[in-house]
N, C-alpha and C positions, 0 to 999 in steps of 0.2 A: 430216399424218396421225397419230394414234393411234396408238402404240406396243401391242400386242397383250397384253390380259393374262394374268397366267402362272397363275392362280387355277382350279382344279380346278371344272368346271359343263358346260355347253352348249359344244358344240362349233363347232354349228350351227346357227340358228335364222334360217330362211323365215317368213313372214306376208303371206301374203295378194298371192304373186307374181305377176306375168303376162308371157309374155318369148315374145318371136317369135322364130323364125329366117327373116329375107328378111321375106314378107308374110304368112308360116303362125306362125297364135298356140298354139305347143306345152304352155306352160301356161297357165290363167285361174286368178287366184285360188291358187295353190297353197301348202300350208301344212306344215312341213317341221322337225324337228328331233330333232339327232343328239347325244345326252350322250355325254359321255366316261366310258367302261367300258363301255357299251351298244353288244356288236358288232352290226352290221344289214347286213343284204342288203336291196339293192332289186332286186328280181324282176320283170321284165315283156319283154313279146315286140318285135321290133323295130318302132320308129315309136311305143314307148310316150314316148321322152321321156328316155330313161337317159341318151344321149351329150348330151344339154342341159341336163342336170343338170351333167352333169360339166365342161362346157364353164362353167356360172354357177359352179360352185366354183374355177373358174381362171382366173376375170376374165374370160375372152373373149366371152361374151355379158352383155348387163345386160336386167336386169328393167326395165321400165315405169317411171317414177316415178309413185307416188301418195301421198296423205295417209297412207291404210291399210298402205300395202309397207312391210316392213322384213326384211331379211337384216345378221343379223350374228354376226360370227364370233370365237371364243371371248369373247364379249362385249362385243363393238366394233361400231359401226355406221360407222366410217370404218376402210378399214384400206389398211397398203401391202401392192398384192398381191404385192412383193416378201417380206414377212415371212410372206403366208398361205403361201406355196409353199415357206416354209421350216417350217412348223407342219402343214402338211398335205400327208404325201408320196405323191403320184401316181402310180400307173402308166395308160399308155390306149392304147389302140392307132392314134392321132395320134401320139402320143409316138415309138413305135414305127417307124411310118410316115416319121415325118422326122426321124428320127437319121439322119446323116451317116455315111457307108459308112466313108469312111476312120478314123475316132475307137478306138481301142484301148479294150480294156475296161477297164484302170488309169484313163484318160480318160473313160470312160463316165460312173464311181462317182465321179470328181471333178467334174463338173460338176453334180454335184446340189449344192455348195455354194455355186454362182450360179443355181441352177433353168436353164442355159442348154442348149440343145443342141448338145454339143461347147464346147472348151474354146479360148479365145483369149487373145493374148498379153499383154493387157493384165490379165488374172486374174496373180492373185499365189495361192500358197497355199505354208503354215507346212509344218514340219517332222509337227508334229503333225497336220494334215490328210492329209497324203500316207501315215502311219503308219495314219492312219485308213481311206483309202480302201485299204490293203494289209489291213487287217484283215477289211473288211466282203467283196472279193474271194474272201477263207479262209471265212470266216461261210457264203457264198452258193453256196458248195461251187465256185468259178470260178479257182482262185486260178492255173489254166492258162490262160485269158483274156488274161490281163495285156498283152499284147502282141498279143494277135490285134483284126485289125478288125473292126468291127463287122458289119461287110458280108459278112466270111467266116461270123460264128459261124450256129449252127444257129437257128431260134425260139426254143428252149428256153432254148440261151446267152443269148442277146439279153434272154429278158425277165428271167432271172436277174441280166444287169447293170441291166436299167433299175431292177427290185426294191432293190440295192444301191443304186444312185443316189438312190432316193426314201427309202433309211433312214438313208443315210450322214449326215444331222447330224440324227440321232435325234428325227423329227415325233413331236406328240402322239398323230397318227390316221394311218391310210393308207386313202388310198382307190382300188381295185380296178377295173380293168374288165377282166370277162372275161378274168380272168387266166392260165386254162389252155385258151383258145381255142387250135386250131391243134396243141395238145400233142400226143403221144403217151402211154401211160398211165404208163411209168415218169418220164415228162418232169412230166407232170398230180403226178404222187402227191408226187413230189420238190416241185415247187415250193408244193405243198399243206403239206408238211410247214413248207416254210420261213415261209408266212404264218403257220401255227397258234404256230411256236416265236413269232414276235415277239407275238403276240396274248399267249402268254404271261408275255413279259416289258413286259406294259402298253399297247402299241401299241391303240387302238381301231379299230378294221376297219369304215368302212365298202366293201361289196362290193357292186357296180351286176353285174347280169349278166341271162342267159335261161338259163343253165344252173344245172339244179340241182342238179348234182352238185357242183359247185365251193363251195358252202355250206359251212364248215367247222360239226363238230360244237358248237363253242364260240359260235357266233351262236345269238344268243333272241331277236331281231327279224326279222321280214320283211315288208316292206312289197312290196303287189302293184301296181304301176306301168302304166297302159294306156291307151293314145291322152291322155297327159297329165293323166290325174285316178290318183289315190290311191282304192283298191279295196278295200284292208285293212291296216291296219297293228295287227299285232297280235306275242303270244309265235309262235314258231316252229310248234308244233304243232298251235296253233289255225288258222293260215292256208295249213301245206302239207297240203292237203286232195287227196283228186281230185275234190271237184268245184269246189272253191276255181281249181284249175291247170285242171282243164277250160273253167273259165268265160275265164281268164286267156289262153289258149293259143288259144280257141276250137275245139277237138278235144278227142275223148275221151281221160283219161288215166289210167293203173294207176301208181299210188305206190309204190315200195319203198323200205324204211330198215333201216339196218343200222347198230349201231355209233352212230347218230347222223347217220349220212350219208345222203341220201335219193338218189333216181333217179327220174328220169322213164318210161314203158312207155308204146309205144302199147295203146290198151284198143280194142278194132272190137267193135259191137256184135254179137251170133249171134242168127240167125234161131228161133222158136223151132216 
């Protein structure tokens, strides 16, 4: 395999996909790319296709093969998806799902430098890694974790280490799902704050989700996602519309923005 190159460009670049899960075809055709500096939200309701995306960016599903298909990542069309999962750091709510109860949060953020979940004895790590995952622990505002298992911490903790785990050997991009699902608001805002800080120290965001509040101000892409076709991919303002999300949502919706931050409102129509 191709060594991944290190050259500033496309991130991401789909062409002309088609990928089933089982015997249902989630996408046909689908056409897809993500540069780096260009943060994006992918927006769509559930059953649009979001966790098959993110599942094709993690090797676990493969597209079709055709003449026409090409997916390749930072400019590779072979790649080891050992070096993409070091180039492009994940959080998901699978991830999530099957982290190991017992695993300590110092354990958590060291396992992101095997992409493994949990940490085994046959892993080695330096001096300087273990300094490292002490640091990203303080960063991630966790640094009382250190010792607590996995199993005990709250949601909030949890996703806050797996957040660390996917930054700890500093990926080009990170990509999100639904990452303040489950929060509470000071849990939401806290961990909102922590994506927008690494967005600004160069991280690209892409962010899969259905909610819209979770959009940080700093995203200028949204692409609308639904039953597996691409709806709109355009600047941010152009496509968080209400009738844009009405269509999207299939239900009436009232838009508010504030700050940069949007919200979704049910809209019921009045009799008149």
């Amino acid at each position: 395999m191709a060594a991944l190159s290190l050259q500033a460009g496309p991130i991401l670049e789909i062409e002309k996909a088609t990928v089933y899960r089982g015997d249902t075809c989630v996408f046909e055709d689908l056409s897809f790319t993500l540069q780096e500096g260009v943060h994006t939200a992918i927006l769509g309701p559930n059953g649009s296709g979001k966790s098959t995306l993110l599942k094709l960016l993690a090797g676990e599903v493969h597209p079709v093969p055709n003449d026409a298909m090409r997916i390749r990542l930072f400019g590779e069309e072979q790649w080891n998806v050992w070096d993409v999962r070091k180039r492009l750091g994940m959080v998901s709510h699978d991830l999530q799902h099957q982290y190991m109860d017992q695993v300590t949060g110092l354990k958590v953020i060291l396992s992101g430098f095997y992409s493994s979940i949990g940490i085994y004895g046959h892993q080695e790590f330096s001096y300087a890694q273990l300094a490292r995952a002490d640091e990203m622990l303080e960063e991630m505002g966790s640094a009382s974790l250190k010792d607590r298992r996995f199993g005990e911490m709250s949601t909030g903790e949890q996703r806050r280490c797996l957040l660390g785990r996917a930054l700890v050997h500093e990926p080009a991009a990170l990509v999100l799902d639904e990452p303040t699902s489950g929060l509470d608001l000071t849990a939401t805002f806290h961990y909102l704050d922590l994506v927008r800080a690494r967005m600004l120290k160069g991280k690209t965001l892409l962010l899969v989700t259905h909610h819209i509040h979770e959009i940080p101000p700093d995203v200028k892409r949204v692409v609308l996602l639904k039953q597996g076709k691409i709806l709109q991919d355009e600047e941010k303002r152009a496509v968080l519309t209400e009738a844009n999300l009405s269509r999207l949502f299939d239900c009436p919706v009232a838009l508010v923005e504030a700050n940069g931050w949007y919200q979704a409102l049910p809209c019921h129509a009045t009799s008149g």
